[in-house]
Backbone as CSV, one residue per row, in Angstrom:
resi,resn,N_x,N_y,N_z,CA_x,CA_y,CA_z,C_x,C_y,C_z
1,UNK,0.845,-1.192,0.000,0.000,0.000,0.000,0.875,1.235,0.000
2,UNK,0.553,2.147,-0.586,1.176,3.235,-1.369,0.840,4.394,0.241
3,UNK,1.807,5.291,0.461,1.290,6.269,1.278,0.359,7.250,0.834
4,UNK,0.068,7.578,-0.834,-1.234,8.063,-1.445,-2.498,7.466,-0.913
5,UNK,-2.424,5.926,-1.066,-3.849,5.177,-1.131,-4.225,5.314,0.922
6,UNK,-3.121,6.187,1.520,-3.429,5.701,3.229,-3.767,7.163,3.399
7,UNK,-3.931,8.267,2.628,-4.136,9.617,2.703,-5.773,9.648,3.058
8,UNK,-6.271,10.522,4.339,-7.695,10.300,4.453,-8.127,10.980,2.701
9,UNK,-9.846,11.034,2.865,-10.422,11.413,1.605,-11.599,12.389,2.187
10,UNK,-12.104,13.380,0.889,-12.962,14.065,1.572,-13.539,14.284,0.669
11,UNK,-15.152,14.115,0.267,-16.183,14.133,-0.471,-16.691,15.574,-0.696
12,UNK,-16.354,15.776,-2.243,-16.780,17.437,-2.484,-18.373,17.176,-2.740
13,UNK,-18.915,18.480,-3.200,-20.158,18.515,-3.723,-20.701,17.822,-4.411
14,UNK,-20.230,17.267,-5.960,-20.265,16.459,-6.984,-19.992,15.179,-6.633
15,UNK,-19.696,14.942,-5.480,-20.262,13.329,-4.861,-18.311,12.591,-5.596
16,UNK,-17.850,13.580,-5.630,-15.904,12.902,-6.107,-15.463,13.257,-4.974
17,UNK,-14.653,12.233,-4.703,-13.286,12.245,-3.164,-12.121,13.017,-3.629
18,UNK,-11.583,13.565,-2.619,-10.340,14.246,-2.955,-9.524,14.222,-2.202
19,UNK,-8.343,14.013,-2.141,-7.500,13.886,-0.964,-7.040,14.500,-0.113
20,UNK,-6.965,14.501,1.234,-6.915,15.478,1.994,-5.404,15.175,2.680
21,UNK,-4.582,16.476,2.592,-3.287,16.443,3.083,-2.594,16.154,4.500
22,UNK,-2.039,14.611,4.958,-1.843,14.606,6.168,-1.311,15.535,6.884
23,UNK,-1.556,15.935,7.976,-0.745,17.369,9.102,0.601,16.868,8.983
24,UNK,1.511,17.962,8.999,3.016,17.158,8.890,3.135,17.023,10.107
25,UNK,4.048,15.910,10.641,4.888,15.774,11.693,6.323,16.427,11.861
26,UNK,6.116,17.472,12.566,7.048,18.218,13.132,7.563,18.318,14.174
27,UNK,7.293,17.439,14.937,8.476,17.008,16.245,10.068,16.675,16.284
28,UNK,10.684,15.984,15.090,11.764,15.784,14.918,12.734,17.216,14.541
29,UNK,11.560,18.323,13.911,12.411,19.254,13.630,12.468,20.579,14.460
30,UNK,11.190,19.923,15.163,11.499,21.073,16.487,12.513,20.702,17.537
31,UNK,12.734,19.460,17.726,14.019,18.846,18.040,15.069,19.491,18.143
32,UNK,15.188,19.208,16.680,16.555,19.556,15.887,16.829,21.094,16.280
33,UNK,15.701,21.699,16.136,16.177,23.547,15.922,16.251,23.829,17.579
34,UNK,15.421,23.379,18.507,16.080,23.190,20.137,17.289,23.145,20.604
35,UNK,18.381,22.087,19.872,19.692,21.605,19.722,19.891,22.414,19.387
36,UNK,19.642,22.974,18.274,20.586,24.019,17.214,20.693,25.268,18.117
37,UNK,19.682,25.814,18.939,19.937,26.762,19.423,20.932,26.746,20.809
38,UNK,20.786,25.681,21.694,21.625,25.404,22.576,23.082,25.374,21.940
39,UNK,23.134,24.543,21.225,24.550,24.738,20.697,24.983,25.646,20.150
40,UNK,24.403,26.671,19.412,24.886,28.541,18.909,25.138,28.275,20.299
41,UNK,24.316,29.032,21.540,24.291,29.718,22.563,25.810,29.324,22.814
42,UNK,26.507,27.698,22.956,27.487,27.057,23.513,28.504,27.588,22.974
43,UNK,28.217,28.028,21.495,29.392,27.949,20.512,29.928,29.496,20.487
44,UNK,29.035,30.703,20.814,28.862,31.762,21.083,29.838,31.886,22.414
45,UNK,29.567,31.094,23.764,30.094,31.473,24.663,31.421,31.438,24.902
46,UNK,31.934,30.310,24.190,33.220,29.676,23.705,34.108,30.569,22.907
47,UNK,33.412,30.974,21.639,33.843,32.505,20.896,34.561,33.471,21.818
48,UNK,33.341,33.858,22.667,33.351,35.202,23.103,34.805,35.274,24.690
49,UNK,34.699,33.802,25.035,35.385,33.274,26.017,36.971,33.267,26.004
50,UNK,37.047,32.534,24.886,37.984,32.108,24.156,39.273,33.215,23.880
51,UNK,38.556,34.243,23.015,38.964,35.526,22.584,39.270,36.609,23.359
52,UNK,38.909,36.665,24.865,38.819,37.323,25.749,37.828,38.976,25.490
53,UNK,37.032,38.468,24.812,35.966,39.523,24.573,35.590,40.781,25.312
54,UNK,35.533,41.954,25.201,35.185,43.387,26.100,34.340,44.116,25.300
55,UNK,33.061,43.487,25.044,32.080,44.397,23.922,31.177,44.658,25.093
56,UNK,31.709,45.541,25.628,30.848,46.344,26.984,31.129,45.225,27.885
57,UNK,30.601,43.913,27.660,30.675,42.650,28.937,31.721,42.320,28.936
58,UNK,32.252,42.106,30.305,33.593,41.457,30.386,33.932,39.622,30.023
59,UNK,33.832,39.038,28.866,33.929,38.016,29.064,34.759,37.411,29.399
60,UNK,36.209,38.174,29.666,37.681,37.546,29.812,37.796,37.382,31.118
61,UNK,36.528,37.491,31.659,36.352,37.009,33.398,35.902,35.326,33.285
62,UNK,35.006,35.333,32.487,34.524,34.151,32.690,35.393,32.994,31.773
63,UNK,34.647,31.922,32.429,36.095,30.146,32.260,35.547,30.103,30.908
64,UNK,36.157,29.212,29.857,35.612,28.599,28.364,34.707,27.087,28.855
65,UNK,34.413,26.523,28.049,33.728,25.592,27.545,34.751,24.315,28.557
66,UNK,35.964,24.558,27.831,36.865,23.363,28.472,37.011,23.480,29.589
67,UNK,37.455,24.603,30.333,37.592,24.794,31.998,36.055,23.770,32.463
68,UNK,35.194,24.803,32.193,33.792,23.925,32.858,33.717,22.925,32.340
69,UNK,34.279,21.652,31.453,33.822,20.649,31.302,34.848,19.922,31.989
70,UNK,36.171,20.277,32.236,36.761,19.618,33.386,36.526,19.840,34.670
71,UNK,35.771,21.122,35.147,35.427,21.183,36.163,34.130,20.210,36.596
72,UNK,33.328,20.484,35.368,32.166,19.255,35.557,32.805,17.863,36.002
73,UNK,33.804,17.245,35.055,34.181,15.688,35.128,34.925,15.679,36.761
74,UNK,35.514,16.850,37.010,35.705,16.470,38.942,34.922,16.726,39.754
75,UNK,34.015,17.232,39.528,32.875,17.300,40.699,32.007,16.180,40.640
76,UNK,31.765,15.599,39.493,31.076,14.497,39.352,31.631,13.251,39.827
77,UNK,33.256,13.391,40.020,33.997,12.155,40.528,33.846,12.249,42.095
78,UNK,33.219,12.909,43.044,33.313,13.629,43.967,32.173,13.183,44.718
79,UNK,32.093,12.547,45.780,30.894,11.855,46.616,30.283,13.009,47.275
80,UNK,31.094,14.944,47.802,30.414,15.937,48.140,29.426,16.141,46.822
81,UNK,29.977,16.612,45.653,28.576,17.112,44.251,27.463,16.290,44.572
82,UNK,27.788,14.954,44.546,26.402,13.610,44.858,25.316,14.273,46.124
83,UNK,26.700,14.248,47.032,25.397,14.734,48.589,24.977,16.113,48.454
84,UNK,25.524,17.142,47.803,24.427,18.515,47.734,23.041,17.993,46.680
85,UNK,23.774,17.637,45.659,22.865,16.980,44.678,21.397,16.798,45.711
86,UNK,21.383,15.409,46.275,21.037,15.077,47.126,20.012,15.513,47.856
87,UNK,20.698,16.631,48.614,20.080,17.182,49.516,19.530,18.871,49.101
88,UNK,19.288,19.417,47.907,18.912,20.348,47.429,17.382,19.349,47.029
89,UNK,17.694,18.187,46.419,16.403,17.434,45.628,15.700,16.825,46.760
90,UNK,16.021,16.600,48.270,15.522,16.408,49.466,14.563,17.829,49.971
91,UNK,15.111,18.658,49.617,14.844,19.867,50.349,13.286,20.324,49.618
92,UNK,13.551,19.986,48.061,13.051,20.996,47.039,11.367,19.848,47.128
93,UNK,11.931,18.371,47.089,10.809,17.242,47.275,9.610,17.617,48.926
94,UNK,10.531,17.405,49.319,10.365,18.099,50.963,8.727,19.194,51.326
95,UNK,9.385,20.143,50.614,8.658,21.670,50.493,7.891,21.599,49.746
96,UNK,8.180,21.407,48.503,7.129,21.091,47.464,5.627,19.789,47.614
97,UNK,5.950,19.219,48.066,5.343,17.988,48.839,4.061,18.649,49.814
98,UNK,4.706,19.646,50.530,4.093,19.887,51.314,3.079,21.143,51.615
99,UNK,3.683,21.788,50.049,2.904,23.166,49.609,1.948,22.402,48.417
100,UNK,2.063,21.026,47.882,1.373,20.939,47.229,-0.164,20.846,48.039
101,UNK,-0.367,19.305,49.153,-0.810,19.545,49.175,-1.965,20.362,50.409
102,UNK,-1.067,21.294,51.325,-1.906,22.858,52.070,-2.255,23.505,50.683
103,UNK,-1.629,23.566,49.167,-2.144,24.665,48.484,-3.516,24.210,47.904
104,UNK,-3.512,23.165,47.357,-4.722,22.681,47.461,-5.866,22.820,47.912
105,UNK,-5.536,22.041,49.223,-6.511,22.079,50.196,-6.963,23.167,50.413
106,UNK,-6.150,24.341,50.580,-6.469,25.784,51.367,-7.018,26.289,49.861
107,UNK,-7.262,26.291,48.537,-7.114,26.442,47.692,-8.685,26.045,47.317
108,UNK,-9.222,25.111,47.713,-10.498,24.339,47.448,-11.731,25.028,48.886
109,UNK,-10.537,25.058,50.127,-11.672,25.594,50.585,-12.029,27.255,50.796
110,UNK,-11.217,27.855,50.515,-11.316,29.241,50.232,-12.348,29.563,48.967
111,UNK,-12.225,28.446,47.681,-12.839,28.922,46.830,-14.078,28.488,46.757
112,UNK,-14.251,27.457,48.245,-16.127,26.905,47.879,-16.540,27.419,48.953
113,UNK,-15.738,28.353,50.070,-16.358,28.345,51.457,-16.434,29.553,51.496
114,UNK,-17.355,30.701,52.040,-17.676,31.591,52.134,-16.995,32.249,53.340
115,UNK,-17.192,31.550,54.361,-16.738,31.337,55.990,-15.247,31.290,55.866
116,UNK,-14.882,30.520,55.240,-13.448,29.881,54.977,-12.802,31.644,54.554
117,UNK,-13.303,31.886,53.243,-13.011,32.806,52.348,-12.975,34.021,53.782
118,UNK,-13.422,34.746,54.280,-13.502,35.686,55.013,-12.614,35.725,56.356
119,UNK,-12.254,34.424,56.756,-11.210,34.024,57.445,-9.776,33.908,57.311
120,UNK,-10.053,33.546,56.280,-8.405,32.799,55.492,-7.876,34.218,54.623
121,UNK,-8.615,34.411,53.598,-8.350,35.273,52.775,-7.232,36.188,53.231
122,UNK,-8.087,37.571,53.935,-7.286,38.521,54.381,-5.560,38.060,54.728
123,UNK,-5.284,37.157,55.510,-3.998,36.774,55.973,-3.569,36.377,55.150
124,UNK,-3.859,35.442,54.144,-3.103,35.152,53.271,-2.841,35.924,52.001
125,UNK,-3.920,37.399,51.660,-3.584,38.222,50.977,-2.363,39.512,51.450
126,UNK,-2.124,38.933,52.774,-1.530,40.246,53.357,0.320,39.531,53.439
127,UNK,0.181,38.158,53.427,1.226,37.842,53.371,2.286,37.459,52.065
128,UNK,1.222,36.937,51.187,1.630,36.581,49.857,2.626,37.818,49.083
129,UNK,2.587,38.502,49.205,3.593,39.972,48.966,4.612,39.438,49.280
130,UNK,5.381,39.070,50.231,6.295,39.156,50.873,7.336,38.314,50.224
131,UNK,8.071,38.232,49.673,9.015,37.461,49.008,9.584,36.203,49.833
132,UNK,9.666,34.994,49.453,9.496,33.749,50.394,10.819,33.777,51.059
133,UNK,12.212,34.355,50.622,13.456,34.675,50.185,13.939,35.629,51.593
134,UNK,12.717,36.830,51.868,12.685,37.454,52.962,12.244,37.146,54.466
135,UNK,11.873,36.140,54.335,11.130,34.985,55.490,12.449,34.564,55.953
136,UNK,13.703,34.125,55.446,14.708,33.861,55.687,15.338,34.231,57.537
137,UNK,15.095,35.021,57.650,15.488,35.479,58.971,14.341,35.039,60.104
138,UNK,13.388,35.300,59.740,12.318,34.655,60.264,12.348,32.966,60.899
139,UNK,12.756,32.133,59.758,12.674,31.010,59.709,14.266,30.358,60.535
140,UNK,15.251,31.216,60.509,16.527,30.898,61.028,16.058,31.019,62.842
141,UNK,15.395,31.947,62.978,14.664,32.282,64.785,13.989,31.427,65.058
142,UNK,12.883,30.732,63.701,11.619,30.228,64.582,12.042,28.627,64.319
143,UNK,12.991,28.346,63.481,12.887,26.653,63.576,14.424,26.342,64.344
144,UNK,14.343,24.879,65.168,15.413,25.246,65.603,16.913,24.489,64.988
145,UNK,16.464,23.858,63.747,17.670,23.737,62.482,17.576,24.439,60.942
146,UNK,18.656,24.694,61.197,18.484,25.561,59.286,17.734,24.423,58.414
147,UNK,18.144,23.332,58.687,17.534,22.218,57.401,15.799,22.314,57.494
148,UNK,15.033,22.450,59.005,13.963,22.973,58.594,13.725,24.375,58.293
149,UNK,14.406,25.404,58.357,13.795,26.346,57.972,14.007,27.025,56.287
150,UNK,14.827,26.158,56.016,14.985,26.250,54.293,13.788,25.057,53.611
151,UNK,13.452,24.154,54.546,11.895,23.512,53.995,11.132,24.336,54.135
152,UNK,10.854,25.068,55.355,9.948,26.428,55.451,9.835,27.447,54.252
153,UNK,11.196,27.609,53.954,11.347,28.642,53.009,10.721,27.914,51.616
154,UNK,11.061,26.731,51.122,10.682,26.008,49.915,9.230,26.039,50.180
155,UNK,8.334,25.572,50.776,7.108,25.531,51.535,6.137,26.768,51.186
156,UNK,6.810,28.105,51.587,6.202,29.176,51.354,6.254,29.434,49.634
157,UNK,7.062,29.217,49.610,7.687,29.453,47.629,6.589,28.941,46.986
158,UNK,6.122,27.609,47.250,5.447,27.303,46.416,3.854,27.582,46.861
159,UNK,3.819,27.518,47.862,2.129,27.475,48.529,1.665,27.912,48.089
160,UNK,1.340,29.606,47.761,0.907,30.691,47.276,0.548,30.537,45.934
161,UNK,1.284,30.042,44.870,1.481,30.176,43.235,0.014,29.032,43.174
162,UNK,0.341,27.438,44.148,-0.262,26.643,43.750,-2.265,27.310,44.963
163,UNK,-2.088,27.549,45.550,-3.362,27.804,46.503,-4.164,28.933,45.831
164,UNK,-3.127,29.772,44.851,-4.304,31.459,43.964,-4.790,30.339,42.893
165,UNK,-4.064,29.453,42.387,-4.457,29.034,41.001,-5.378,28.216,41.036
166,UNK,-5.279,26.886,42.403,-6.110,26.258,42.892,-7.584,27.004,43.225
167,UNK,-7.804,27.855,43.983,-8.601,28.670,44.236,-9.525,29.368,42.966
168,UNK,-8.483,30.723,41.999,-9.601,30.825,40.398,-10.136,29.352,39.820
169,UNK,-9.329,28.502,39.803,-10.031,27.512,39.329,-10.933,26.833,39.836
170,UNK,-12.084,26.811,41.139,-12.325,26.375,41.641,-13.858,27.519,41.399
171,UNK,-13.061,28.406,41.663,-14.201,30.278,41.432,-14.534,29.880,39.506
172,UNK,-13.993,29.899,38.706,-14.129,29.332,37.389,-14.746,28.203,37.095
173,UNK,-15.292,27.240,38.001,-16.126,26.286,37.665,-17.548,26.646,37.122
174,UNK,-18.192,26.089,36.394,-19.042,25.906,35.389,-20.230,25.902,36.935
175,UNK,-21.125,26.978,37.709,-21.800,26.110,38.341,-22.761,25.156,37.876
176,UNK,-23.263,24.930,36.609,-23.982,24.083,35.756,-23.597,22.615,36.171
177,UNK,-22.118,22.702,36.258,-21.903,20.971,36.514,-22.261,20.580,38.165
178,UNK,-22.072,21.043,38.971,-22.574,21.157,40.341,-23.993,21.206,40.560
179,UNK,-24.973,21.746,39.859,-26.258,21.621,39.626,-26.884,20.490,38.994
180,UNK,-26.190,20.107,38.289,-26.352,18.510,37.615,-26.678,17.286,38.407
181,UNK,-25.224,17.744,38.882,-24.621,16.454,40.327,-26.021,16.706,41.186
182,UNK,-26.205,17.988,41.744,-27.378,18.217,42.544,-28.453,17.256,42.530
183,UNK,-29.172,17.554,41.018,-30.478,17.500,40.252,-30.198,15.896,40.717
184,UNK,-29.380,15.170,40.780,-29.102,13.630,40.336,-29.274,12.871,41.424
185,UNK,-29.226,13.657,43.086,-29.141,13.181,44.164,-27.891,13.081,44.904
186,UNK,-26.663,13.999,44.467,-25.299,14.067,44.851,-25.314,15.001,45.932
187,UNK,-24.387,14.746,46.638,-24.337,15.648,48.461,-23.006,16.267,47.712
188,UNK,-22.679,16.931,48.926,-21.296,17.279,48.783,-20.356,16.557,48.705
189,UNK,-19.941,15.530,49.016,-18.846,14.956,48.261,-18.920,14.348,47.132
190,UNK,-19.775,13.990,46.118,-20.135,13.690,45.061,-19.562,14.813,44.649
191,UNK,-20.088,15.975,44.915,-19.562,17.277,44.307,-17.899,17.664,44.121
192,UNK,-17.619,17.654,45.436,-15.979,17.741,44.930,-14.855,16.230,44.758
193,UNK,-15.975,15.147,44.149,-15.124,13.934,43.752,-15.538,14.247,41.897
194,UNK,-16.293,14.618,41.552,-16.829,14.556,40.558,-16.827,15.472,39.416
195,UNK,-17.032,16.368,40.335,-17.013,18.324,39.992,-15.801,19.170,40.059
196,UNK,-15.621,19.256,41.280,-14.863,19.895,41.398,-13.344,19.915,41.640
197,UNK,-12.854,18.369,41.951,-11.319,18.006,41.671,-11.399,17.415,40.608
198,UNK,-11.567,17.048,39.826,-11.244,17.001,37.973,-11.534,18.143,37.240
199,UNK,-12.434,19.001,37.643,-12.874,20.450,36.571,-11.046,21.274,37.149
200,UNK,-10.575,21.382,38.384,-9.937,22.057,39.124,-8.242,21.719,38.320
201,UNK,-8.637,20.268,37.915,-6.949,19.850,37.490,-5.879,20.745,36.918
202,UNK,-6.320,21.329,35.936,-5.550,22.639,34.567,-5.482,23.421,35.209
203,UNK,-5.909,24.295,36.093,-5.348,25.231,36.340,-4.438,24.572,37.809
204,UNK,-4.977,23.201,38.716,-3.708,23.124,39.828,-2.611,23.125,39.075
205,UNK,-2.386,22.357,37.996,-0.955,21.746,37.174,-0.218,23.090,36.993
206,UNK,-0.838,24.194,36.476,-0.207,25.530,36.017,0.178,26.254,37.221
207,UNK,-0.366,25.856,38.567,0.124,26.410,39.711,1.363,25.521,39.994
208,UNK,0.960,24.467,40.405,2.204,23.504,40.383,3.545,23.441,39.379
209,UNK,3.206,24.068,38.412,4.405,24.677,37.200,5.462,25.480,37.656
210,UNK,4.344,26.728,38.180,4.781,27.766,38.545,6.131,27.475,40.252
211,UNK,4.874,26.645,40.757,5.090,26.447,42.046,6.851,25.815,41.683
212,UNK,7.367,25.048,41.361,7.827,24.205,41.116,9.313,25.228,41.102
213,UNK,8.954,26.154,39.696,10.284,26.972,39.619,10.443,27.964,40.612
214,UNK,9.627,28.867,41.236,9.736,29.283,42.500,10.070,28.830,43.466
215,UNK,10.129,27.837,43.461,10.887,26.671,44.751,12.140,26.807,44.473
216,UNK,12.845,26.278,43.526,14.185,26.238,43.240,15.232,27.812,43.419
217,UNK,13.972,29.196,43.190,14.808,29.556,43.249,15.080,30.372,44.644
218,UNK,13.871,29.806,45.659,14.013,30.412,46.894,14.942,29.551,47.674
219,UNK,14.687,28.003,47.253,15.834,26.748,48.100,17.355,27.466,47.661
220,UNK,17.590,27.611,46.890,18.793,28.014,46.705,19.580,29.331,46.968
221,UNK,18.810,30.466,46.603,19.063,31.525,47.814,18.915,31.376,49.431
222,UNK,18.178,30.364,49.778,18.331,29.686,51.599,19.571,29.284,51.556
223,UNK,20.312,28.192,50.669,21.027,27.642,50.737,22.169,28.127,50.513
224,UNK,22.018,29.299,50.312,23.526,30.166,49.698,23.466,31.246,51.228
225,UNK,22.606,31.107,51.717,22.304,32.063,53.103,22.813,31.251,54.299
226,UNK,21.999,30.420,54.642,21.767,29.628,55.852,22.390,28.101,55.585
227,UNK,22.879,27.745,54.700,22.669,26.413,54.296,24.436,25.706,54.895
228,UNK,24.346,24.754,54.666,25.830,23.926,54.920,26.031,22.744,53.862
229,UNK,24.843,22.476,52.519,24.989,21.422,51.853,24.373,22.339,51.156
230,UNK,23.920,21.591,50.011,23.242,22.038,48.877,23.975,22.375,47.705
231,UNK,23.203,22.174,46.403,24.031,23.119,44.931,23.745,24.873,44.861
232,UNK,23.215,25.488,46.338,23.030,27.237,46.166,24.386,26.941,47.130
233,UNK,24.419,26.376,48.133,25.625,26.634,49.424,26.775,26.201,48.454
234,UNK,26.965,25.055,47.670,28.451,24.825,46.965,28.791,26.079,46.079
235,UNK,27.637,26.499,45.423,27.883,27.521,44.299,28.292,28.951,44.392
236,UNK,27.451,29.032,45.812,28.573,30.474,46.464,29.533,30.337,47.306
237,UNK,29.955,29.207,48.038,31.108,28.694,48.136,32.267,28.947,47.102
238,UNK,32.134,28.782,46.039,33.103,28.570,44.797,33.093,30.108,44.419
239,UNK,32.450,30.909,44.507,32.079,32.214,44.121,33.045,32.918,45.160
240,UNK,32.907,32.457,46.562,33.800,33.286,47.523,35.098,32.989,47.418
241,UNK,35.528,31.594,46.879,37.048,31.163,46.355,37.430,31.836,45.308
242,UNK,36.831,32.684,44.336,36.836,32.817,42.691,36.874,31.642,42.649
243,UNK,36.540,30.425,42.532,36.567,29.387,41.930,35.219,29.438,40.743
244,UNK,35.491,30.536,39.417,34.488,30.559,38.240,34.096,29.183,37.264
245,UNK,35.095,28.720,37.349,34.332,26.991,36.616,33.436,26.626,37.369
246,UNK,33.973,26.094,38.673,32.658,25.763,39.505,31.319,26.400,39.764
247,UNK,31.557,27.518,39.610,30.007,28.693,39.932,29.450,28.451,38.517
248,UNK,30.201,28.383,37.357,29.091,27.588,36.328,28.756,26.447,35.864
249,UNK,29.663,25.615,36.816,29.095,24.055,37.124,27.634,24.526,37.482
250,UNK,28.018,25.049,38.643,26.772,25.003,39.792,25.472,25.323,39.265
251,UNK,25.459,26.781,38.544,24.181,27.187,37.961,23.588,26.061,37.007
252,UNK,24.589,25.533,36.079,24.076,24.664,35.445,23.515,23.829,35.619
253,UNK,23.932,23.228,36.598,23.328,21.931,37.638,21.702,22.639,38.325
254,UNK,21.953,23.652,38.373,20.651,24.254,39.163,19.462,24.410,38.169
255,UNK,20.502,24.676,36.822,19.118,24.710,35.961,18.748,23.071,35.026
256,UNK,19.604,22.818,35.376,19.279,21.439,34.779,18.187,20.597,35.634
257,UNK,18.500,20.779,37.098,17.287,20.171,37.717,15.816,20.658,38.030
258,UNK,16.248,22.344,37.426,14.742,22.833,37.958,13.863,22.722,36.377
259,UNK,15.089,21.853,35.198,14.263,21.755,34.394,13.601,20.723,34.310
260,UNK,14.070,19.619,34.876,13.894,18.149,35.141,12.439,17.955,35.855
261,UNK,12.911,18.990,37.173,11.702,18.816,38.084,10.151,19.653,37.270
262,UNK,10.268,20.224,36.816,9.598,21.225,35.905,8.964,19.846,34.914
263,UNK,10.145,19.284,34.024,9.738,18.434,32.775,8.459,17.241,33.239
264,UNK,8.733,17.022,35.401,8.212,15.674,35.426,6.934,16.160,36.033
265,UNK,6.541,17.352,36.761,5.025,18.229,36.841,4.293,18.566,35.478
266,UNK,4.985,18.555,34.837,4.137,18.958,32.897,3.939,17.402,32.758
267,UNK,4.768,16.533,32.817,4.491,15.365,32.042,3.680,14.612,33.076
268,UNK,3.260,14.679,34.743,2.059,14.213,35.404,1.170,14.567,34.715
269,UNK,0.805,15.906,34.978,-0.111,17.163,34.282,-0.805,16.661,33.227
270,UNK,-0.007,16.368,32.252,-0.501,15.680,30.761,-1.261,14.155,30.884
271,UNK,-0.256,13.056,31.759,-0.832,12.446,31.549,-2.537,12.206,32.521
272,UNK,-2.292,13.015,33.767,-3.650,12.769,34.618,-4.968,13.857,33.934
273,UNK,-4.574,14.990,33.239,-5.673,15.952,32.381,-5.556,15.121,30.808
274,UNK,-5.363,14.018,30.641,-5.077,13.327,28.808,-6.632,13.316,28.579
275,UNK,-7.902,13.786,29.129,-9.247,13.479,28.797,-9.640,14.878,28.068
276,UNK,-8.497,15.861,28.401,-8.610,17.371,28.028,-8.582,17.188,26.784
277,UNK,-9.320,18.117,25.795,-8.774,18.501,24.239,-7.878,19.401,24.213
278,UNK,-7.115,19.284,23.409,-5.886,19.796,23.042,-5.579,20.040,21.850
279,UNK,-5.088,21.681,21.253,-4.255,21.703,20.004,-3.372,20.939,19.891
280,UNK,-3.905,20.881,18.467,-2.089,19.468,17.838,-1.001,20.335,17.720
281,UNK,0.256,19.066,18.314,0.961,19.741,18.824,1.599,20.327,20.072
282,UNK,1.017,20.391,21.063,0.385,21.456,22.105,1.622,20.747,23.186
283,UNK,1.518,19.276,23.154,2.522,18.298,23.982,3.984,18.057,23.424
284,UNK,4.436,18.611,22.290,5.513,18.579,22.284,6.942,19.730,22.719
């Protein structure tokens, strides 16, 4: 069979088929041009590195390509890189874990409870301002180890992003589908097994997105503050040595995992909302 004869068909007026053009598949080349741009960016830095560049930026400060890739291959030989590793993805699991689910929760009942709403609200509108980053001093007084109060700090980071989003989405429900459930003989928990935690999913996931990179980057300013382990405490460590390979080990490592942790909240997301319609495309 010919890839012509597997082409759908589509019936004009005059009762003749005509062939209708498959959507191309373009994943392999969005791929490709992803790569392509990481590697300019690489090949650029290397240039500019290399040459000892002064086009306004000082690049003849910063290491080349080769410095940081030998600096990478010894830190990786190194059982300390493993345990910050470690214990940044302890910290970040930790907090996140635990802002998922208070944001939620506080998130569902703020947005169905009236009582709730008039209670809760105010305090948590008065605090959410506050940068999670600035709690820092706070959290060094009130817990009595840094290792909990940089969970504190991760904790707050995310709560907020995931409990507003949780919450509109909850205020954004259709009341039509809740009236349904009603009409049918459903109480309240019918309602929020049925209604209102599956209608709620898309927008928690986009809090939890959010939530996710805000974590990383408050754990790591704790950890460059208060901390004694971690990839924020090694990375300004190396910063107070001039040790510059290592400080772009470090970032790298920081963004490599907050992309990771990021990649594996989108790819829950997708697969527990897969009942959603979606532009083609939309998942790659």
């Amino acid at each position: 069979m010919t890839s012509a004869e597997v082409l759908p068909r589509e019936t004009t007026g005059s009762g003749r088929a005509r062939k209708v053009a498959a959507p191309p598949r373009a994943g392999k080349g969005r791929w490709a041009v992803r790569a392509a741009s990481v590697a300019a960016a690489a090949g650029l830095w290397q240039l500019l590195t290399v040459t000892d560049a002064r086009l306004w930026l000082r690049f003849d400060r910063l290491p080349t390509l080769d410095e940081i890739a030998r600096e990478a291959a010894r830190q990786l030989a190194t059982q300390v890189y493993l345990l910050d590793l470690l214990q940044s993805l302890i910290r970040i699991l930790t907090g996140f874990g635990l802002a998922t689910v208070a944001g939620i929760g506080v998130g569902v009942l703020v947005g169905r409870s009236g009582r709730t709403r008039d209670v809760l609200l105010p305090l948590l509108e008065a605090v959410r301002p506050i940068p999670a980053i600035a709690l820092v001093p706070v959290a060094i007084l009130l817990f009595p180890t840094d290792e909990q109060g940089i969970v504190f700090i991760t904790f707050v980071a995310a709560f907020f992003p995931i409990m507003v989003s949780t919450r509109h989405a909850v205020r954004a429900l259709p009341t039509l589908w809740e009236d349904a459930v009603r009409t049918l003989g459903g109480g309240r928990c019918h309602v929020l097994r049925y209604v209102v935690l599956p209608g709620i999913l898309p927008g928690v996931f986009g809090g939890l997105s959010v939530g996710m990179g805000v974590s990383w980057i408050c754990v790591i300013s704790a950890e460059m503050i208060s901390g004694e382990f971690g990839i924020g405490y090694r990375t300004w460590q190396s910063y107070t040595l001039v040790d510059y390979p290592a400080v772009i080990v470090g970032m790298i490592t920081i963004g490599l995992l907050g992309w990771l942790t990021s990649a594996v909240v989108e790819l829950v997301g997708r697969r527990i909302t897969r009942w959603l319609p979606r532009a083609e495309g939309s998942g790659r």
